[in-house]
C-alpha positions as CSV (number, residue, x, y, z in Angstrom):
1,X,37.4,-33.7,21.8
2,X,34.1,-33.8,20.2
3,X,34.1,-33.7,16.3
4,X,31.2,-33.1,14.7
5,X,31.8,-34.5,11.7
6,X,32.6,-37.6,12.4
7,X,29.4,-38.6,14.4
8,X,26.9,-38.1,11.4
9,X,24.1,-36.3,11.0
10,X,23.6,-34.5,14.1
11,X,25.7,-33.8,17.3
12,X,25.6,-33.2,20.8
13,X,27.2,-29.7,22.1
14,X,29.0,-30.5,25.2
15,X,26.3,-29.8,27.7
16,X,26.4,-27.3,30.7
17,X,26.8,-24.0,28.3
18,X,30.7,-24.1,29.2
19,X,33.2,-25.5,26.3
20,X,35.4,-24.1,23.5
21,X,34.6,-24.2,20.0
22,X,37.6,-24.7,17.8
23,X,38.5,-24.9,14.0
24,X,35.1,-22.6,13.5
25,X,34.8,-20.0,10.8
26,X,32.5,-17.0,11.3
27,X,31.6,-13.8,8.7
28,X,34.1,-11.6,10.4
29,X,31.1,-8.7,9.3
30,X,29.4,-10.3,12.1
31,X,32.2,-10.5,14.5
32,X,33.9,-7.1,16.1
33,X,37.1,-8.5,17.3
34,X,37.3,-10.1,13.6
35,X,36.7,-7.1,11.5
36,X,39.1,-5.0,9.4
37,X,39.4,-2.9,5.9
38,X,39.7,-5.9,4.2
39,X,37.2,-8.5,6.0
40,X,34.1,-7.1,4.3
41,X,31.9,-10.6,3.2
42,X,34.9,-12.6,4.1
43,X,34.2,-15.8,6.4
44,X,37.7,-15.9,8.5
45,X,38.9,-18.2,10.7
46,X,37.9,-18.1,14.7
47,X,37.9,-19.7,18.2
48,X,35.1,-19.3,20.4
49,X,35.1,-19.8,24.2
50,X,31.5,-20.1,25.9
51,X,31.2,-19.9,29.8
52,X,28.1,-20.1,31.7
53,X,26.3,-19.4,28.2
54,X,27.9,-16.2,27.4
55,X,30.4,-15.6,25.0
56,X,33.9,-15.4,26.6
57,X,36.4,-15.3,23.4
58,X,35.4,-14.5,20.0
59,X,38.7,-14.1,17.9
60,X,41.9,-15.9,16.1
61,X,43.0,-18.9,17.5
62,X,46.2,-17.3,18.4
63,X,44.4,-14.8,20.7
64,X,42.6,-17.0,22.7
65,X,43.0,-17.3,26.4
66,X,44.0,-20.4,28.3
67,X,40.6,-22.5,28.7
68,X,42.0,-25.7,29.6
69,X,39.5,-28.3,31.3
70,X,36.8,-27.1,29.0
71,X,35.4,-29.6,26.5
72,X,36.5,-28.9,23.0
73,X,33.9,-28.8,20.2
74,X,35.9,-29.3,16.9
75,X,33.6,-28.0,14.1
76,X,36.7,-28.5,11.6
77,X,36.1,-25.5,9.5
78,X,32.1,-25.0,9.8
79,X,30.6,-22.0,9.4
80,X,29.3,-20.2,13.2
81,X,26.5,-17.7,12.4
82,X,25.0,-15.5,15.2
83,X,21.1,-16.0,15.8
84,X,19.3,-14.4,12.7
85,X,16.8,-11.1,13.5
86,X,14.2,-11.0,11.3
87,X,12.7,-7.0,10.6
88,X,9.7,-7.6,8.5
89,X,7.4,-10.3,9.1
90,X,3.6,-11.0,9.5
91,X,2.8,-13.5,11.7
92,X,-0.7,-12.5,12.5
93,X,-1.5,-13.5,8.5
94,X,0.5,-16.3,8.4
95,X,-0.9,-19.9,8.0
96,X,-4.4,-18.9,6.0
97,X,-2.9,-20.3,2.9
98,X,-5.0,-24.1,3.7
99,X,-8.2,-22.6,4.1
100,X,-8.1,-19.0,2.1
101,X,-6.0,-18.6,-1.5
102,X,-5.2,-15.9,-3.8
103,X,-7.3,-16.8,-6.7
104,X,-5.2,-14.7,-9.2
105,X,-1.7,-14.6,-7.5
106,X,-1.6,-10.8,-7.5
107,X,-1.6,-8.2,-4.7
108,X,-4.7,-7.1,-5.0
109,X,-6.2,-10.7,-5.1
110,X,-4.2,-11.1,-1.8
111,X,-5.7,-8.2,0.2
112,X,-9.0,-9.2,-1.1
113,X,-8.6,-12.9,0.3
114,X,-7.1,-11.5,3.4
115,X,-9.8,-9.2,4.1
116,X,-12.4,-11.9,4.1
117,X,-10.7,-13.7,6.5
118,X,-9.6,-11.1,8.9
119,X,-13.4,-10.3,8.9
120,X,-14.8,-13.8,9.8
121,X,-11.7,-15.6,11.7
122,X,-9.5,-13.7,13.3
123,X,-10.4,-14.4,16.5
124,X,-7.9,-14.1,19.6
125,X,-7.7,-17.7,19.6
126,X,-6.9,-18.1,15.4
127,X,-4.6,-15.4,15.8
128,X,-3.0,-16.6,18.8
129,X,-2.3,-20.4,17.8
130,X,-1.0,-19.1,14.4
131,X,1.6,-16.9,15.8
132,X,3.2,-19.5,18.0
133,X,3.5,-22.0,15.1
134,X,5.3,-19.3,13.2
135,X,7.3,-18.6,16.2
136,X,8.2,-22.4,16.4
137,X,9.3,-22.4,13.0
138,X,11.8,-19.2,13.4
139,X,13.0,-20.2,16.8
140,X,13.7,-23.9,15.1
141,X,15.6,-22.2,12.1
142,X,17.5,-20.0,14.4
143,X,15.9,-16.8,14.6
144,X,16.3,-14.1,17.7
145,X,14.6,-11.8,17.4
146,X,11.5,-10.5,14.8
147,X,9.6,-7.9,14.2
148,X,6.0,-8.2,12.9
149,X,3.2,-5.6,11.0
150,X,0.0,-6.4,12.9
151,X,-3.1,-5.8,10.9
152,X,-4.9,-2.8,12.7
153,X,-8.3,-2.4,10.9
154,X,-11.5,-1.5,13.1
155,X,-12.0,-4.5,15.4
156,X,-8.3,-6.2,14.9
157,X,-6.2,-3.7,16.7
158,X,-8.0,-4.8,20.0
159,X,-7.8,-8.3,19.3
160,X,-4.3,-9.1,17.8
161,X,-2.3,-6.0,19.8
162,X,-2.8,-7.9,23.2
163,X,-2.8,-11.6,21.5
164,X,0.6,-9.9,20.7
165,X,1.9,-8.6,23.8
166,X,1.2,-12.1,25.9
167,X,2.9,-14.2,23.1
168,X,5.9,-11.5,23.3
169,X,5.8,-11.9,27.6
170,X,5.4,-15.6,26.9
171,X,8.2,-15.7,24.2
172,X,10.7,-13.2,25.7
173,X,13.5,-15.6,26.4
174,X,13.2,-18.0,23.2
175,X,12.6,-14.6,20.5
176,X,12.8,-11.0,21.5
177,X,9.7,-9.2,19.7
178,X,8.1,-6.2,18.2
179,X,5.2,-5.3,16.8
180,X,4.4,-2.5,14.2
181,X,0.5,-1.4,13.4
182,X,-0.3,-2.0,9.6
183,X,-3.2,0.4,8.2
184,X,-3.9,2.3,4.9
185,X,-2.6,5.8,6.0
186,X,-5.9,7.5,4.8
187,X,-7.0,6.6,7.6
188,X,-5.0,9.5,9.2
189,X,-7.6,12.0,6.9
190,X,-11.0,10.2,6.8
191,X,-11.0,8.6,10.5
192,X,-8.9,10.1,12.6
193,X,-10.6,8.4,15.3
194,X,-9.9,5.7,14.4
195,X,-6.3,6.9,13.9
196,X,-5.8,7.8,17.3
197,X,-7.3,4.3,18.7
198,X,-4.5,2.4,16.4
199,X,-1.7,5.3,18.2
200,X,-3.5,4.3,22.0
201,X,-2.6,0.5,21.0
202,X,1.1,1.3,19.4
203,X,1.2,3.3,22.8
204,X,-0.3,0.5,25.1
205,X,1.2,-2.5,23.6
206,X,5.2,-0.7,23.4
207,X,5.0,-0.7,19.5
208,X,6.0,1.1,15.9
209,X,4.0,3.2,14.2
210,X,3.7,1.6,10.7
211,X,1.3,2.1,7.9
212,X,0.8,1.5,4.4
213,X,0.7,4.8,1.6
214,X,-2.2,4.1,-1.1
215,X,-2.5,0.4,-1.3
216,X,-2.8,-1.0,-4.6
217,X,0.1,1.3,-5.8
218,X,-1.9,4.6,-6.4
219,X,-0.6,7.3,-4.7
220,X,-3.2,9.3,-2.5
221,X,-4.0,12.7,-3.7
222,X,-4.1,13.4,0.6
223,X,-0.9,11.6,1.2
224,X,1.0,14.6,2.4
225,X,-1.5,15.4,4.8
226,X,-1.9,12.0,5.7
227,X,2.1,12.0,6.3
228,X,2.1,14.7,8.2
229,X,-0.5,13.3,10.5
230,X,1.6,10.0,10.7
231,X,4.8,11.6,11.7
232,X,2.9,14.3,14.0
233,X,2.0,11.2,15.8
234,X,4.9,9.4,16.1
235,X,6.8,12.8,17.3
236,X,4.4,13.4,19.8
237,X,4.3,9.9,21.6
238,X,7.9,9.1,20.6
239,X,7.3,6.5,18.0
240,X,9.5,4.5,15.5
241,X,8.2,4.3,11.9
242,X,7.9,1.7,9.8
243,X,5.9,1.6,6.3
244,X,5.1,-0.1,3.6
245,X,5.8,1.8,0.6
246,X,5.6,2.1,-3.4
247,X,5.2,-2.1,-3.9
248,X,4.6,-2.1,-7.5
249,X,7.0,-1.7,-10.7
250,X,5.3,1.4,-11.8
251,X,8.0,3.5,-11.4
252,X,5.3,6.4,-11.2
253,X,4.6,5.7,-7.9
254,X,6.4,7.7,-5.6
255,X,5.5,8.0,-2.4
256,X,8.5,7.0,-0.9
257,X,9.8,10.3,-1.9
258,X,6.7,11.8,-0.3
259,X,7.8,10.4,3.0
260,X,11.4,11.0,2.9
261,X,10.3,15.1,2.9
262,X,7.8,14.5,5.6
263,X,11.2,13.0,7.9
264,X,12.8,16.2,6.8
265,X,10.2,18.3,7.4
266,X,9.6,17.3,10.5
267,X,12.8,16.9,11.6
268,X,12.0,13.1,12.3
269,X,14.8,11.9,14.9
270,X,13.5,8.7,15.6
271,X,14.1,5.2,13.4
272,X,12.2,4.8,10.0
273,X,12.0,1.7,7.7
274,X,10.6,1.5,4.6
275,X,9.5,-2.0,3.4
276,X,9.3,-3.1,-0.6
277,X,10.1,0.5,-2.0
278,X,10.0,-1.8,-5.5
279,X,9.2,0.9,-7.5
280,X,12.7,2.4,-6.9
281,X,14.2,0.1,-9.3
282,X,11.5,1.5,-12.3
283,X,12.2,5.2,-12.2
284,X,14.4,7.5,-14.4
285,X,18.2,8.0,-12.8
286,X,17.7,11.4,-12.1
287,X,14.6,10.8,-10.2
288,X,16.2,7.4,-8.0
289,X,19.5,9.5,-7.5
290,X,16.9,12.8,-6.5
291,X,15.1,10.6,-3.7
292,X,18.0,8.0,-2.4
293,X,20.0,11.6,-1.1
294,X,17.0,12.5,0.6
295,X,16.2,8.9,2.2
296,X,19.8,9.3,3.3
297,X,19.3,13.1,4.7
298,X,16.1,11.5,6.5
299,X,17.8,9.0,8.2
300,X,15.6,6.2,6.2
301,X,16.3,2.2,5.8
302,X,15.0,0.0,3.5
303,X,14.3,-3.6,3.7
304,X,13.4,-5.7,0.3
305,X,11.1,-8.4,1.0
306,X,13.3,-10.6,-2.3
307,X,10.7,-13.9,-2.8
308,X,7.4,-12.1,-1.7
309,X,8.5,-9.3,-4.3
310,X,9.1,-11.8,-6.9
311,X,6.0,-13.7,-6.0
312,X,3.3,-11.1,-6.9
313,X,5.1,-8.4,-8.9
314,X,4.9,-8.6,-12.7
315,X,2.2,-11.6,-12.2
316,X,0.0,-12.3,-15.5
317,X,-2.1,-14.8,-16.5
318,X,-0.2,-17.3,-18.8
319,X,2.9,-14.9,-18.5
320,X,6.3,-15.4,-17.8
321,X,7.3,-12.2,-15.4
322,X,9.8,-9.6,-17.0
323,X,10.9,-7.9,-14.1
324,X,12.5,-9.0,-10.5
325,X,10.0,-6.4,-8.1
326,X,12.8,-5.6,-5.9
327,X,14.6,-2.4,-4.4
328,X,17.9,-1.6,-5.6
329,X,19.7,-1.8,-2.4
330,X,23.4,-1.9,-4.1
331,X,22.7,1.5,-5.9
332,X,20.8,2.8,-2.5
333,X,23.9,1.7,-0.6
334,X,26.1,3.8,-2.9
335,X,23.8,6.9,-1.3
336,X,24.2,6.3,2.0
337,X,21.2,4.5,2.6
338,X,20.8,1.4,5.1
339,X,19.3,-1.5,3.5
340,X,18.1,-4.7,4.6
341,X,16.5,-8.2,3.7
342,X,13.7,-10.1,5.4
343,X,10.7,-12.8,4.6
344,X,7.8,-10.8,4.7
345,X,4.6,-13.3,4.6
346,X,4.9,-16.5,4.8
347,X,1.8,-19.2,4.0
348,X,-1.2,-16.5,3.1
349,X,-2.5,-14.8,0.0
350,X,0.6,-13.0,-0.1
351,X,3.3,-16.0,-0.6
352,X,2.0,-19.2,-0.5
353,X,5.5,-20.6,0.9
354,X,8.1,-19.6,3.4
355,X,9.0,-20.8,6.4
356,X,10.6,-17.7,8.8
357,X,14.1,-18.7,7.9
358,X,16.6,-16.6,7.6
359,X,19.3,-18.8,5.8
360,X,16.3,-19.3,3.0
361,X,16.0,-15.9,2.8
362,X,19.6,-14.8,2.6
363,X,20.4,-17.6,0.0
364,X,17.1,-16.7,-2.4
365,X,18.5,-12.8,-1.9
366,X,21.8,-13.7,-2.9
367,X,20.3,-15.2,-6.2
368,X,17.8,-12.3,-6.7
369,X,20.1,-9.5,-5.6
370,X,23.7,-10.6,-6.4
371,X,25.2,-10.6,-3.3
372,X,27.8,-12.5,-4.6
373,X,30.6,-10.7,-6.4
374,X,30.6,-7.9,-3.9
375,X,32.6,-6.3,-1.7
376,X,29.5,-4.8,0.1
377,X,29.2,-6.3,3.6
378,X,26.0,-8.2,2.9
379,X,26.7,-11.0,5.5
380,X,25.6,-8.5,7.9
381,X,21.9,-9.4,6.5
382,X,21.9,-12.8,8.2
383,X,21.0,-10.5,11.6
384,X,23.4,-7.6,12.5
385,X,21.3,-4.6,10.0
386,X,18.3,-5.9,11.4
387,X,19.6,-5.7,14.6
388,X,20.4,-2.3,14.7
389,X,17.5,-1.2,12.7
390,X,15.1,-2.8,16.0
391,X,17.8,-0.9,18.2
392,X,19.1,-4.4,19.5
393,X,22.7,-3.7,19.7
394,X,23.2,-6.9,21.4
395,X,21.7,-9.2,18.8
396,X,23.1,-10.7,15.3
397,X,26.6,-10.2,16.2
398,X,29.0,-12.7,17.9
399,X,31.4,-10.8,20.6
400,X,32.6,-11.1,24.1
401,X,30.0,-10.7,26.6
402,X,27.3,-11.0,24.4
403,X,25.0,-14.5,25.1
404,X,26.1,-17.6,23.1
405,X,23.3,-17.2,21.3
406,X,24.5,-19.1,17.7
407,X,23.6,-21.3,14.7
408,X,26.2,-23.8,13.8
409,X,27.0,-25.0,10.0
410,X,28.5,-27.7,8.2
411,X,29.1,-25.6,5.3
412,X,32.7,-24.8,5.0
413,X,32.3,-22.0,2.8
414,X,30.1,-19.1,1.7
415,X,29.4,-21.3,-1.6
416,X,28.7,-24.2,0.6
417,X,26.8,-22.6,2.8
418,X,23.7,-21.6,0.4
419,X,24.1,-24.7,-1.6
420,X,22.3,-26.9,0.5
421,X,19.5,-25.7,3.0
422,X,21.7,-26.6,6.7
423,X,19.0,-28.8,7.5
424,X,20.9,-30.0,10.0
425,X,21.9,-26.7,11.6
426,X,22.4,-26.6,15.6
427,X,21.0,-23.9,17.3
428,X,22.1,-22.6,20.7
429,X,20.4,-20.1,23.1
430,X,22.5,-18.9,26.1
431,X,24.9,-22.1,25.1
432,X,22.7,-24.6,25.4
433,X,21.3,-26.7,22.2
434,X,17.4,-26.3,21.5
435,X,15.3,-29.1,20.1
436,X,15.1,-27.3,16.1
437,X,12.6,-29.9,15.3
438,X,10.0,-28.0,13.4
439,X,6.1,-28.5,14.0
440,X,3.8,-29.9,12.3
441,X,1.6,-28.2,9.9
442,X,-0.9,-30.7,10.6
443,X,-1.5,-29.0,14.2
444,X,-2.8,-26.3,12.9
445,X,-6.0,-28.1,11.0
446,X,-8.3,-27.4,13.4
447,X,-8.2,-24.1,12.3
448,X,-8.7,-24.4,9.0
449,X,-11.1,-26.7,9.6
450,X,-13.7,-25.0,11.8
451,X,-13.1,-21.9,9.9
452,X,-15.6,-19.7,8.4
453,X,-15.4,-19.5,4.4
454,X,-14.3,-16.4,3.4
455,X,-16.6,-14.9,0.6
């Protein structure tokens, strides 16, 4: 028997993708065969069996089947996570950080920054190169599958929409991908050209329809037309939708609500998401209870981007910030509304820092949010409420027949868990254990070198 534990820092998983796991504990919110009324955020005991890299037996110990010959991998108590899924990202942005700041740390000095850039870097190339380091750094950490906003302003759509589809051919057995277009959604009213080139490449490339209402927090006096063009769209070609929405604490900005009438109106059937939705957690009760029942009658999720939020929101010079920037995903919850966490950007004018880890995230949520001292099921954020937002049924769950796709802890408990980072977590894909050595940042200096200064 193989013990983990007493080998040091690291082990070896029995090779050949066939062996049982035994003395394992797994987030029975994560596990179907583990699940009952009284499981919700509890991390239960469980056996797992893995044959020719699929998942044979997820259960109790007592329901297991007879697997004798098989070598034994004794994890004596650690915690078995399925392989996180990630639903907001951007890695076409990240990386910039070394050669183009945020001067003042807010969102606006972000887009600025990023806009310069876009304009004189992005080439397929830069865009290319950066997306398979992020890639590296989620597959390392454990991640599955991701979904990423893809700038699509004049020029860009042509060049990162492909640059994306041959890194998600090139990619499709390490991380399942999407991609979602990201664009100011006046765009819909004031070039609708333009408009229908971004749908061609959504269309072309298999992606979402995303978009962003009034950046910078103001809400467009055209954003019901502009929603109604969005959704027209997307109903017409057979699009999901995914937006940024409302990322400021001015709890006067609501064009979240805007959009949730514009699902109803249209009798939107297909997937929506709504990323940040901060301003949520500003606004009069009356007014939050008003639009969470219609985000629920429109079918809409929301993901909270926790550390990016915090980052920029409630930024002033020489200021200590007053107020967390995040969406209230217990009270939304209470309505009926799905809700979600994710990284957002990781190592651009957005947020300096991040590294596309899904443990990171869950652990700096759990702080931010309270996820502790909760009977909600928020253990289903390390990959199973992505999943089914991104319609991957088969993905951030642990069950029979699924692929022994799984991260492996030392941590014991939940407390233990998102005490210390897991540094030394073991990640397998179809059953087998990957390399989760992470890449150098140095490798990508050539970049920042040779780049064009952004001005």
């Amino acid at each position: 028997m193989q013990d983990w534990r007493s080998i040091g820092s690291f082990a070896d998983v029995p090779a050949g993708g066939s062996f049982r796991i035994v003395n394992a504990r797994v987030p029975a919110d994560l596990a179907p065969a583990l699940q009952s009324p009284q499981s919700a955020n509890k991390i239960v005991d469980c056996e797992i069996i893995i044959h020719n890299g699929k998942i044979a037996f997820a259960g109790p110990a007592f329901d297991a089947p007879e697997a004798s010959g098989l070598p034994v991998f004794d994890l004596r108590n650690g915690i078995v996570l399925p392989r996180f899924v990630e639903v907001h990202t951007h890695i076409d942005k990240s990386h910039i950080w070394p050669r183009i700041q945020n001067e003042n740390g807010t969102t606006v000095g972000a887009r600025v920054a990023i806009e310069g850039d876009r304009n004189r870097n992005w080439t397929p190339e830069d865009v290319r190169e950066r997306m398979e380091f992020s890639l590296k750094c989620a597959y390392a950490h454990g991640t599955g599958a991701l979904r990423t906003h893809i700038d699509s302003y004049g020029k860009q759509t042509n060049i990162s929409f492909p640059v994306f589809s041959e890194v998600r051919q090139e990619w499709k057995d390490r991380i399942r991908l999407q991609a979602v277009a990201l664009f100011p959604t006046q765009i819909c009213v004031t070039d609708e050209e333009q408009f229908r080139q971004i749908a061609d490449a959504v269309e072309k490339h298999d992606g979402i329809m995303g978009g962003v209402t009034a950046p910078g927090g103001f809400m467009a006096a055209t954003v019901d037309l502009e929603l109604d063009r969005v959704f027209g769209m997307a109903k017409a070609r057979g699009f999901e939708i995914d937006f940024h929405v409302d990322e400021t604490i001015d709890g006067s900005v609501r064009s979240i609500e805007h959009i949730a009438d514009a699902a109803i109106r249209h009798k939107f059937g297909g997937r929506i998401l709504l990323g940040h939705c901060c301003s949520l957690s500003y606004m009069p009760e009356d007014v939050f209870r008003r639009i969470a029942l219609k985000l629920a009658e429109a079918g809409c999720s929301v993901v909270s981007l926790p550390m990016v939020n915090m980052y920029l929101q409630d930024r002033k010079d020489g200021r200590t910030p007053r107020f967390r920037g995040v969406a209230p995903l217990h009270e939304l919850e209470d309505y009926g509304v799905k809700v979600m966490v994710s990284s957002d950007n990781t190592r651009d004018p957005y947020h300096a820092y991040g590294d596309l880890d899904m443990l990171e995230v869950f652990r700096e949520a759990t702080h931010i949010l309270h996820f502790d001292y909760s009977d909600r099921p928020w253990m289903r954020q390390f990959g199973a409420a992505q999943a089914e937002q991104m319609g991957m049924v088969d993905k951030g769950i642990i069950s029979a027949g699924l692929p022994a796709d799984l991260v492996i802890t030392r941590a014991r408990t939940f407390e233990e868990l998102l005490t210390r980072p897991q540094s030394d977590r073991i990640v397998l894909v179809n059953g087998l254990q990957i390399d989760t050595s992470l890449p150098d940042f140095a490798d990508l200096d050539h970049l920042h070198k040779h780049a064009r200064v952004a001005v």
